[in-house]
C-alpha angles and dihedrals in degrees: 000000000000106000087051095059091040090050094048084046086061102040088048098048090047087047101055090038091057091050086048092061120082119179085074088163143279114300124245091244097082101040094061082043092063097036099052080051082063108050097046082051091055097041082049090057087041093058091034085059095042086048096055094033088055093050096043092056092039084061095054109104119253091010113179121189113244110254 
């Protein structure tokens, strides 16, 4: 009978300590927030450098297309 009330005791203490803390952590939300900045900041460079790597090959005299 022992080990179950000092089992509850424990449980109860961690339990009521946890709910007393309040910086539990940033939520999910942000993060994908950032991350899909991110990504729409990288896809953006990447067409910006399509974009100047096709023109600068479409100026070259004499260009031909790779078949």
């Amino acid at each position: 009978m022992f080990l179950y009330t000092y089992l509850y005791s424990a449980v109860s203490d961690r339990l009521a300590e946890l709910r007393r803390d309040g910086e539990r952590g940033d939520s999910p939300v942000p993060t994908a927030v950032i991350i899909f900045g991110l990504v729409a900041v990288a896809m953006a460079v990447t067409a910006l450098a399509l974009t100047k790597a096709n023109d600068w090959m479409n100026a070259i005299p004499n260009n031909t297309q790779p078949k």
